[in-house]
C-alpha positions in Angstrom: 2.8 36.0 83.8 3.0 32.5 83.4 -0.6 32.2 84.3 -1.2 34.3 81.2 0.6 32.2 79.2 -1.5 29.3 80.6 -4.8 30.7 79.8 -3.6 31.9 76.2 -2.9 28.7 75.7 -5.9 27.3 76.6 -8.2 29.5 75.1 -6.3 28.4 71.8 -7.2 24.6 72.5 -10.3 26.1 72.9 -10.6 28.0 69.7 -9.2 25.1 68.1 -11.3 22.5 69.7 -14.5 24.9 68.6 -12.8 24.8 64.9 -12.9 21.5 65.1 -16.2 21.0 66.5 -17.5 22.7 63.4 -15.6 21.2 61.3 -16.6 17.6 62.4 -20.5 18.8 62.4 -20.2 19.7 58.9 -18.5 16.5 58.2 -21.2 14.6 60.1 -23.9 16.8 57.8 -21.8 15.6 54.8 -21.9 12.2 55.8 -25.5 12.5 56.7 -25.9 13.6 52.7 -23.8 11.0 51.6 -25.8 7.8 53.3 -29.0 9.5 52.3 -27.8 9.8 48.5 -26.3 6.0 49.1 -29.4 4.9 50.3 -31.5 6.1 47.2 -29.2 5.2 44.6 -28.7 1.8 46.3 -33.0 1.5 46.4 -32.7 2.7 42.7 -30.2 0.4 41.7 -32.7 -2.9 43.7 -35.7 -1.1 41.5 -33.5 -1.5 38.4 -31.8 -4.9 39.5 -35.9 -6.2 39.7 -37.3 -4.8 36.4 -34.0 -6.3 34.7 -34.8 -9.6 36.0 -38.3 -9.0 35.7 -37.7 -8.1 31.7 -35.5 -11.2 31.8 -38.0 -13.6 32.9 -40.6 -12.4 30.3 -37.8 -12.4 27.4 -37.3 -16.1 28.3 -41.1 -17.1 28.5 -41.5 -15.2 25.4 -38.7 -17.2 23.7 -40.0 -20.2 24.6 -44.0 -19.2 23.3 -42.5 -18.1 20.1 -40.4 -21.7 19.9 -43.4 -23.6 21.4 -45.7 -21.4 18.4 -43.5 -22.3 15.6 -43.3 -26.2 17.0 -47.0 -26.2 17.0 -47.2 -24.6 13.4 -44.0 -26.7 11.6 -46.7 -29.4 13.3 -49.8 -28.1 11.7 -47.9 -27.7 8.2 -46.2 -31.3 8.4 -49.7 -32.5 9.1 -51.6 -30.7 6.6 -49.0 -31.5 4.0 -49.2 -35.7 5.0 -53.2 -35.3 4.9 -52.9 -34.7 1.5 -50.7 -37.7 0.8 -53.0 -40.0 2.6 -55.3 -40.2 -0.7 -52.1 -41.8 -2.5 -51.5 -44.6 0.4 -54.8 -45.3 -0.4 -54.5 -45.8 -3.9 -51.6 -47.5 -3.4 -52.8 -50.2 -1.0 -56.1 -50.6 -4.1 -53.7 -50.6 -7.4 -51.5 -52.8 -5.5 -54.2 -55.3 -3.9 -56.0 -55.3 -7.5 -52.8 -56.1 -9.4 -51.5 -58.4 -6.8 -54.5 -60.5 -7.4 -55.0 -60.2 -10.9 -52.3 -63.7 -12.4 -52.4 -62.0 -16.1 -50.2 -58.9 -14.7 -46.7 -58.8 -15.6 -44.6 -60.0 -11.6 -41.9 -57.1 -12.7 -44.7 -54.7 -12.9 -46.3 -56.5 -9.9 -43.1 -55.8 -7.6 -42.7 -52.1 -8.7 -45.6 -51.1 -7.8 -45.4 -53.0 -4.2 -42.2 -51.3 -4.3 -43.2 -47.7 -4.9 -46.0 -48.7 -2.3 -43.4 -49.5 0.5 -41.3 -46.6 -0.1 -44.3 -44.8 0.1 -45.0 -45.9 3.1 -41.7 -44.9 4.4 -42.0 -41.3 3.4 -44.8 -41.3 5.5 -43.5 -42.8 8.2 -40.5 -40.2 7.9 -42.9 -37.4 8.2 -44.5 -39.3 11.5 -47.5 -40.6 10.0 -47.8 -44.2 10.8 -51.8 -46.5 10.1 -54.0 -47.0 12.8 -54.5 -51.0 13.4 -57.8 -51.1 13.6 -59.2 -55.3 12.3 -59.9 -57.2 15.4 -59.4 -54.5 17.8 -62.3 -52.6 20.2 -63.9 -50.6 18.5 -62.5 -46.9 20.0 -64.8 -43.6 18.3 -61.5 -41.6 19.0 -59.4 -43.7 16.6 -62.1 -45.5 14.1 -65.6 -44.0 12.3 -68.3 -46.5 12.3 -70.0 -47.0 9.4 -71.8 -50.1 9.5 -72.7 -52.2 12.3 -73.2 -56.2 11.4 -75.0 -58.4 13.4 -73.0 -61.7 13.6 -71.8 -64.6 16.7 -68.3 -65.3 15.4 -66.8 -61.9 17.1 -67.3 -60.2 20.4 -69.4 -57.3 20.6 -67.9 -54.0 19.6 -65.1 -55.7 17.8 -63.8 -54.3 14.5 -64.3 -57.1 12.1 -63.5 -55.3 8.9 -61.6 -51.9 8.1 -63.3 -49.5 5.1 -60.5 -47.0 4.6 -57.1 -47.1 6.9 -57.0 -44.5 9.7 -53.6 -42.3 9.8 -52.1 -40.9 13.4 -49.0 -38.4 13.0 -47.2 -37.9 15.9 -49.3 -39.5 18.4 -52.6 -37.5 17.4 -55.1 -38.7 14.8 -54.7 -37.5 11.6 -57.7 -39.4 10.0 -60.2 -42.0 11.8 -60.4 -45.3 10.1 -63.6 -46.2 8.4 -64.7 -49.4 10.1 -67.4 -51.9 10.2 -68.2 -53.3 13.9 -69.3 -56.3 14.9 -72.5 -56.4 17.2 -73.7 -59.5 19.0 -77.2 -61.2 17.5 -80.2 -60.4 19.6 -83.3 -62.0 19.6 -85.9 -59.6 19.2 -89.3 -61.5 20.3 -92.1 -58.7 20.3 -95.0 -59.6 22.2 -98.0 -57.3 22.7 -100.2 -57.9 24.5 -103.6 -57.0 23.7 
């Protein structure tokens, strides 16, 4: 009888080992589930992770186009608007040379209008627009406009000897070239033909 007992018991164990043998395969299937669905969600969540930064990055280069567009159009405007003042500097720098040199003028009336020339200047100057120095300097065609070429010895060849109109830059880039005459060395010009 107690052999009985023995094999009863046993065949418990047994039962219950098999019960737990399921039970642990179905767990194991579980967890089998449970990585897979990790896994995706976690590839899913990379895929989202990406196009976020990926939406990021072209928020942040389109902020800076649109800040780099309006730069270059406040630039455009500022430079459009101090082209149109050029054409008072100008008449500035004549009504003030003329009246300057003419002794019968009234010195009050003299001073305000170097005065109102000067300040002038410096709204000009505020909006960046500063006068290309162009008298005694090489001639450069990306900062002065030829328009007459004298023949003379007193100045080096391709030398600026007189300036026409004054030539504006705003901002480092040129506004308007300066009208210019330029000095060009005398050649002797001996034609011979020969017959």
């Amino acid at each position: 009888m107690a052999e009985e007992k023995i094999i009863r018991i046993k065949e418990k164990d047994f039962r219950r080992i098999a019960g737990f043998r399921n039970k642990a395969k179905k767990l194991e299937k579980k967890c089998s589930e449970l990585e897979a669905k990790v896994s995706a969600l976690q590839k899913e969540s990379n895929e989202w992770k990406e196009r976020a930064s990926r939406l990021a990055a072209e928020m942040d280069n389109l902020r800076k186009r649109v800040e780099k567009e309006k730069q270059e159009f406040r630039s455009f405007i500022q430079a459009s608007f101090a082209e149109k003042l050029l054409f008072f500097d100008e008449i500035f720098e004549k009504v003030v040379s003329d009246v300057c040199s003419n002794k019968e003028i009234n010195k009050n009336i003299a001073d305000g209008l170097v005065m109102l020339r000067d300040q002038f200047g410096h709204l000009l100057k505020s909006l960046g627009v500063s006068k290309i120095e162009a008298k005694g300097k090489k001639f450069d065609p990306m900062l002065h406009e030829a328009i007459e070429i004298v023949e003379t010895e007193n100045e080096p060849d391709g030398t600026v000897i007189e300036e026409v109109r004054s030539g504006y830059m705003i901002n480092g880039h040129l506004l308007k070239p300066a009208q210019v005459k330029v000095a060009r060395g005398k050649t002797n010009d001996i034609n011979t033909s020969k017959d």
